[in-house]
DOPABA-892730 format. One record per atom (N, C-alpha, C): residue number from 1; residue in one letter; atom name; x, y, z. Coordinates in steps of 0.1 Angstrom, whole numbers, plus 5000, padded with zeros to 4 digits. Atoms other than C-alpha are relative to their C-alpha. Last residue first. Layout:
N
+-----+------+------+------+------+------+
:  nr : rest : atom :   xx :   yy :   zz :
+-----+------+------+------+------+------+
: NUM :    A :   CA :    X :    Y :    Z :
...
+-----+------+------+------+------+------+
END
This chain:
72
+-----+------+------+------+------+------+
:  nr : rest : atom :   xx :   yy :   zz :
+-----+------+------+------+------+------+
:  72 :    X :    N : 4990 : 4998 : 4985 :
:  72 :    X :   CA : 7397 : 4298 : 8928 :
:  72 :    X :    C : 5009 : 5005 : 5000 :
:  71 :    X :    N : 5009 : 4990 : 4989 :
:  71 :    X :   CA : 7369 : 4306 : 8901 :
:  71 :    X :    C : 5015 : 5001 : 5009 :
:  70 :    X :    N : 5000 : 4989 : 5005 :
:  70 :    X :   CA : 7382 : 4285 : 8872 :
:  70 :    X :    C : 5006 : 5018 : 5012 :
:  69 :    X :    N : 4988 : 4998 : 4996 :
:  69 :    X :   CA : 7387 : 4257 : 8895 :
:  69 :    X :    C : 5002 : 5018 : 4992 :
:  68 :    X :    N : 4996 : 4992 : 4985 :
:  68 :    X :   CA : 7348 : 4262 : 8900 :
:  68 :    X :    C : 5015 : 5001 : 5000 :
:  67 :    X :    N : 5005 : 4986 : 4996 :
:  67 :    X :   CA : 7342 : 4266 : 8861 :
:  67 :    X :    C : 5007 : 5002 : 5014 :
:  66 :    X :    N : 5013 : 5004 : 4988 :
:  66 :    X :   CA : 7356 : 4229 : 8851 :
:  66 :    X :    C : 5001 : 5020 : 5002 :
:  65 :    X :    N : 4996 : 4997 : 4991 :
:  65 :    X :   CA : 7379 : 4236 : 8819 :
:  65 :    X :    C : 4989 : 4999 : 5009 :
:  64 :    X :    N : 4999 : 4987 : 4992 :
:  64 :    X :   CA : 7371 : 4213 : 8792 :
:  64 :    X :    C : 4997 : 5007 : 5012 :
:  63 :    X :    N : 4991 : 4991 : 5005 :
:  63 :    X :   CA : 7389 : 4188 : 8781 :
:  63 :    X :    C : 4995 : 5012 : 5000 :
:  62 :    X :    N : 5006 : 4993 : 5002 :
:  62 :    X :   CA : 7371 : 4157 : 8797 :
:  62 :    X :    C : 5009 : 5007 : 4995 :
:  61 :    X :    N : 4995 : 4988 : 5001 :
:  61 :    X :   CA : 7376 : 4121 : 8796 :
:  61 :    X :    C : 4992 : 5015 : 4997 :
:  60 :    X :    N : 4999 : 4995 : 4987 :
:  60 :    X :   CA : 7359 : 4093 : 8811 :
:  60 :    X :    C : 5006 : 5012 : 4998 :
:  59 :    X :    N : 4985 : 5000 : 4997 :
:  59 :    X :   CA : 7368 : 4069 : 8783 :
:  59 :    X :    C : 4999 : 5011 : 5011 :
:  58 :    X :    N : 4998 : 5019 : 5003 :
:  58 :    X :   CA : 7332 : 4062 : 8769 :
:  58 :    X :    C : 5012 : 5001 : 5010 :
:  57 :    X :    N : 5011 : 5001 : 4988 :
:  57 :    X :   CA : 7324 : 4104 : 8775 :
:  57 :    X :    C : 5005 : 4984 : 5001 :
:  56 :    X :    N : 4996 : 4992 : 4987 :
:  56 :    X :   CA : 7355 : 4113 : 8754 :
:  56 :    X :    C : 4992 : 4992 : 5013 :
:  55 :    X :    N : 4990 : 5008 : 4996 :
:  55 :    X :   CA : 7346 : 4086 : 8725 :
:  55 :    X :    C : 5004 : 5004 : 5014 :
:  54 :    X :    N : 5004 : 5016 : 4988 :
:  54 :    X :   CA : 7311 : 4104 : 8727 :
:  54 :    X :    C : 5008 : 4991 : 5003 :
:  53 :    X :    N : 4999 : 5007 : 5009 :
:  53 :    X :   CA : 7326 : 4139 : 8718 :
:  53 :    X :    C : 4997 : 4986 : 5008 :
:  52 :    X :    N : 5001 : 5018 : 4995 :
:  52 :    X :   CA : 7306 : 4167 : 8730 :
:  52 :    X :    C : 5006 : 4988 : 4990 :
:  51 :    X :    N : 4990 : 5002 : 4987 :
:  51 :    X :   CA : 7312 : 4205 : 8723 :
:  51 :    X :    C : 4998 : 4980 : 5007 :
:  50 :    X :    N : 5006 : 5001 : 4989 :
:  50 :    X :   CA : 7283 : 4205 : 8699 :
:  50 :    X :    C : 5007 : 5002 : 5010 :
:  49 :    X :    N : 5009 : 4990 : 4995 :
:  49 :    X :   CA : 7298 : 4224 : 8677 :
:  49 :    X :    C : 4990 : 4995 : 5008 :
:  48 :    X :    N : 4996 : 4984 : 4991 :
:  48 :    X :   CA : 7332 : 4209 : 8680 :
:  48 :    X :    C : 4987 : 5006 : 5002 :
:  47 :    X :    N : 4999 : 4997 : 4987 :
:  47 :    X :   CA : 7315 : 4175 : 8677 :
:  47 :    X :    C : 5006 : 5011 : 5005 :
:  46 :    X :    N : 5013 : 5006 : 4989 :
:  46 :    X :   CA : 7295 : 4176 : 8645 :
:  46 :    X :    C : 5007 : 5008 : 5014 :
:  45 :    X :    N : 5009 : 4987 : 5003 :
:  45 :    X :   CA : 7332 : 4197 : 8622 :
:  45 :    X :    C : 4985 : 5001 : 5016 :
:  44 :    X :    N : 4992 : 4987 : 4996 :
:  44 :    X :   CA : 7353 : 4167 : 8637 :
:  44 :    X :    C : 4994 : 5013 : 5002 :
:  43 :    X :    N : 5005 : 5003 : 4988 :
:  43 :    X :   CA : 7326 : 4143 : 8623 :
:  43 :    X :    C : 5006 : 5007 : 5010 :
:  42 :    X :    N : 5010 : 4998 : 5001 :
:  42 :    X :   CA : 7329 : 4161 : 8588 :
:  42 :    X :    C : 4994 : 4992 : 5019 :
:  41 :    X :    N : 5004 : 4989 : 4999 :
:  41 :    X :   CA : 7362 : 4156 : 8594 :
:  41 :    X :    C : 4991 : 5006 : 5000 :
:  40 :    X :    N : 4995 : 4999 : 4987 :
:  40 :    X :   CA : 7359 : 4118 : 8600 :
:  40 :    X :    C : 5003 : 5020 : 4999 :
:  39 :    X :    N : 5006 : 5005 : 4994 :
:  39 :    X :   CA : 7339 : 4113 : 8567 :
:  39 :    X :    C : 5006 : 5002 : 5019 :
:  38 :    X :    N : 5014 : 4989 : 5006 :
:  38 :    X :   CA : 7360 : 4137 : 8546 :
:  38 :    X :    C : 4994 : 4989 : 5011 :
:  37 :    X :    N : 4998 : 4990 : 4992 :
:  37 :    X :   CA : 7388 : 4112 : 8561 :
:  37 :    X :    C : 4996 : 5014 : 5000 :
:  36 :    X :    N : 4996 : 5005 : 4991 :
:  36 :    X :   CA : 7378 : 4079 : 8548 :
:  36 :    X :    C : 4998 : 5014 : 5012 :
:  35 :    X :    N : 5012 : 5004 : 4994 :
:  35 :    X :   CA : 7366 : 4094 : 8518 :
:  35 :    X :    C : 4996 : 5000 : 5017 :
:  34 :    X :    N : 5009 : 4993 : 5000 :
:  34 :    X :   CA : 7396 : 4105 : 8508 :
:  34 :    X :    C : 4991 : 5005 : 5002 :
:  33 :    X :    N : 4994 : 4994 : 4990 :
:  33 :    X :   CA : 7416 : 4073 : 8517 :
:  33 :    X :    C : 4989 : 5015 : 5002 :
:  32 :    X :    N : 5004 : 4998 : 4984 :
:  32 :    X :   CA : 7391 : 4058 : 8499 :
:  32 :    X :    C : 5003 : 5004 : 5008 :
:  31 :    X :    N : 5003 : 5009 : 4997 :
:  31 :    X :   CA : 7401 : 4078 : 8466 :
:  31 :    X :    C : 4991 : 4996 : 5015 :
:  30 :    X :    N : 5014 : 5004 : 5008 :
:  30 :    X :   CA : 7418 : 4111 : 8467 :
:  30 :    X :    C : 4999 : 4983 : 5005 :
:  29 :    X :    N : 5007 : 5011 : 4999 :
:  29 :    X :   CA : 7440 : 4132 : 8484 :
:  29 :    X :    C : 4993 : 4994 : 4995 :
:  28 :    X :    N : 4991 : 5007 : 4993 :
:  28 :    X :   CA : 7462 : 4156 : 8474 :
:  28 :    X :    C : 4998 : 4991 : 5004 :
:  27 :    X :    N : 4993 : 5016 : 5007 :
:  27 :    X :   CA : 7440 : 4165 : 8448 :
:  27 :    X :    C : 5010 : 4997 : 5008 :
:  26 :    X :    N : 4987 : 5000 : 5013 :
:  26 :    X :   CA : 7436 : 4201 : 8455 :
:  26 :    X :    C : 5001 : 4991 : 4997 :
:  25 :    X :    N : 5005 : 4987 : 5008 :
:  25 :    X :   CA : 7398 : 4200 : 8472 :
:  25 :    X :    C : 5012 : 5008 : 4987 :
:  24 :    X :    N : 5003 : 5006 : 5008 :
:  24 :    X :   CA : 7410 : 4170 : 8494 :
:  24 :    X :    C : 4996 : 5008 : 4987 :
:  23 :    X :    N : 4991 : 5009 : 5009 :
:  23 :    X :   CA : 7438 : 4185 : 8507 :
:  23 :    X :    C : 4988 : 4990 : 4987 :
:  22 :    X :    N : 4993 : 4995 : 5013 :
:  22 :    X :   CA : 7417 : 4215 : 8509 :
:  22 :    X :    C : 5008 : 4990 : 4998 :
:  21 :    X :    N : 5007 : 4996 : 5008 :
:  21 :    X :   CA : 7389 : 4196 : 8532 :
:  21 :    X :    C : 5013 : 5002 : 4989 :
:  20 :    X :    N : 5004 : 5009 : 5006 :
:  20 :    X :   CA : 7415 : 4178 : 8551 :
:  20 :    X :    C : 4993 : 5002 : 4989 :
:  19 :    X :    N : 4987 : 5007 : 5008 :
:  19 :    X :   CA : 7433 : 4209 : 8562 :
:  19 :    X :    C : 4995 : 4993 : 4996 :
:  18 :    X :    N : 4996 : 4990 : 5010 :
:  18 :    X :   CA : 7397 : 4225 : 8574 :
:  18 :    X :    C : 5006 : 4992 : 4992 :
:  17 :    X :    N : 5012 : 5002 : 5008 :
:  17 :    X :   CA : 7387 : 4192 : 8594 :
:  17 :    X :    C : 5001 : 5014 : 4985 :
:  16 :    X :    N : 5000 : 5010 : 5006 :
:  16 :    X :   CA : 7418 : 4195 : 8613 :
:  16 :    X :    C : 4992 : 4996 : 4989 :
:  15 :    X :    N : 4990 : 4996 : 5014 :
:  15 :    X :   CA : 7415 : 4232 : 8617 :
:  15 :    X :    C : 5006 : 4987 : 4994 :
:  14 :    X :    N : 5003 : 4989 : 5012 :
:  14 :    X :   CA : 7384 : 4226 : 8630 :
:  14 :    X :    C : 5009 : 5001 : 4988 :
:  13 :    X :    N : 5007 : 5007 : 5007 :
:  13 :    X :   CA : 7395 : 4199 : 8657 :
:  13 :    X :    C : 4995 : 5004 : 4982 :
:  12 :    X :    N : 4986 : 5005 : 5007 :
:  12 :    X :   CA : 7425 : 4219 : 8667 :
:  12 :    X :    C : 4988 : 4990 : 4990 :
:  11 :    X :    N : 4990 : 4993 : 5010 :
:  11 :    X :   CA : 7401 : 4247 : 8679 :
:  11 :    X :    C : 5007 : 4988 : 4991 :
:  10 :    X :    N : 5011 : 4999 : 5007 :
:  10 :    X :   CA : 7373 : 4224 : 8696 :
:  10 :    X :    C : 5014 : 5004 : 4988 :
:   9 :    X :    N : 5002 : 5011 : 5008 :
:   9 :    X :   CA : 7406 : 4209 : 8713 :
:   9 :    X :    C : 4986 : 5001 : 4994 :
:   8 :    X :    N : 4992 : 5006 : 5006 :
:   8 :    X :   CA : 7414 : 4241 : 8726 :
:   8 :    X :    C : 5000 : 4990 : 4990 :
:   7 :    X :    N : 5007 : 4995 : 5014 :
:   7 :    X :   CA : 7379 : 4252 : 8730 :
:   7 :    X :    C : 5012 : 5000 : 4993 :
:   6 :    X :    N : 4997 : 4986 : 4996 :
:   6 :    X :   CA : 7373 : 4225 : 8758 :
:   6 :    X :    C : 5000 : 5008 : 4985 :
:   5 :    X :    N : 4985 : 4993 : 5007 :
:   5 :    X :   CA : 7355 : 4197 : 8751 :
:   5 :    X :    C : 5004 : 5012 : 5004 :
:   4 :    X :    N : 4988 : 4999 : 4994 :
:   4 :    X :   CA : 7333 : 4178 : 8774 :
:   4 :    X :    C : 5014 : 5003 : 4994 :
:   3 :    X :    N : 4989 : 4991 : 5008 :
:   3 :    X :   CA : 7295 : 4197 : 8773 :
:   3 :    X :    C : 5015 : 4988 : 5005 :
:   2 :    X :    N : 4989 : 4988 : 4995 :
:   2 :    X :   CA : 7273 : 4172 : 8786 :
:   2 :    X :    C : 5013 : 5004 : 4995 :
:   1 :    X :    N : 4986 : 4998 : 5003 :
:   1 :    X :   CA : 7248 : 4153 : 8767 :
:   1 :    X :    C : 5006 : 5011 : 5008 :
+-----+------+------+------+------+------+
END
């Protein structure tokens, strides 16, 4: 697996998976919606700390920053 998130979209991932937690944790959510999306946060939580999401890799995309443009 190769790294292809950046730490932008690690960042937004997190605090996606945060917000869902406490909506679910007040009752703003509930049911299968609830579920639905505790199960996709919890996959949000996986791929920030790996830095790899395998939709990304399927689709060719990357988001994070290449080192040599870094450099120039």
């Amino acid at each position: 697996m190769k790294a292809n998130m950046g730490i932008l979209d690690k960042l937004v991932r997190i605090i996606a998976a945060i917000a869902i937690a406490i909506f679910y944790f007040t009752n703003v959510i509930s049911g299968t919606v609830a579920i639905i999306l505790l199960i996709v946060a919890g996959i949000f939580i996986i791929t920030s700390f790996i830095s790899f999401c395998p939709l990304y890799s399927i689709f060719g995309i990357s988001t994070k920053k290449n080192k040599e443009i870094a450099q120039k």
